[in-house]
C-alpha positions in Angstrom: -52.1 77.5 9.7 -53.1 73.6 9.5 -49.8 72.7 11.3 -49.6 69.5 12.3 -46.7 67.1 14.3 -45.6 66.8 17.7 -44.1 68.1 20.6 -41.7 66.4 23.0 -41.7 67.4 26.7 -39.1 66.3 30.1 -41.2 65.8 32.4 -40.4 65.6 36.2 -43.0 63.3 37.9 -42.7 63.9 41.4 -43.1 61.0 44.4 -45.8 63.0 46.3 -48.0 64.1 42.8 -46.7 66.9 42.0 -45.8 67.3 37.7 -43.1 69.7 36.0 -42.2 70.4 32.7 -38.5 70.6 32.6 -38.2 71.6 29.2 -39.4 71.5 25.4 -37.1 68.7 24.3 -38.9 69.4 20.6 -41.1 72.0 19.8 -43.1 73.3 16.9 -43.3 77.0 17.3 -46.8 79.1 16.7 -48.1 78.9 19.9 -48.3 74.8 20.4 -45.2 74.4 22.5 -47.2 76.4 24.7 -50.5 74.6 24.7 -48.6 71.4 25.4 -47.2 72.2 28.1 -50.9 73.0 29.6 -52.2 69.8 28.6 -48.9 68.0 30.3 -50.4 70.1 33.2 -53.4 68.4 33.5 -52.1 64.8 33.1 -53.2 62.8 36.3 -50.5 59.6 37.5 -49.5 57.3 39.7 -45.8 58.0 40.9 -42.9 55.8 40.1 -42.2 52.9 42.8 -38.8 51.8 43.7 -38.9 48.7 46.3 -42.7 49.5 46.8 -41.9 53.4 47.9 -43.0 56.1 45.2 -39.9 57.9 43.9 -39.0 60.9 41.2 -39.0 59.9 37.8 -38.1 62.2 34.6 -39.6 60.6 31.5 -39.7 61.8 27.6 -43.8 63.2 27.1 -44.4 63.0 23.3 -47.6 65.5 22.5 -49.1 64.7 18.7 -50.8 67.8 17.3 -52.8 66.4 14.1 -55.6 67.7 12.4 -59.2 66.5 12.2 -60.5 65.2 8.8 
């Protein structure tokens, strides 16, 4: 389908690890909403610090789907 632009995820980052999609703030359809939400997944990160003690954050994840040339 050559479809190409990007996807923007909430994202919960949680103080002990843990990572959750909220919601598709912005999606493209055809499957890629989908597939970025998988690769969200598999992001690795430090948690937030507040006062040197890792806290919750929820922060705007912007997935660019672009084609190869």
């Amino acid at each position: 389908m050559k479809l190409e632009g990007e996807v923007l995820l909430e994202v919960m980052f949680g103080a002990r690890g843990q990572l959750q999609v909220n919601r598709v703030v912005r999606g493209l359809g055809h499957g890629l909403d989908e597939s970025a939400v998988a690769a969200a997944n598999q992001m690795r990160f430090k948690p937030a610090l507040r006062n040197g003690v890792p806290v919750d954050s929820t922060a705007i994840v912007h997935v660019v789907f672009q084609l190869a040339y």
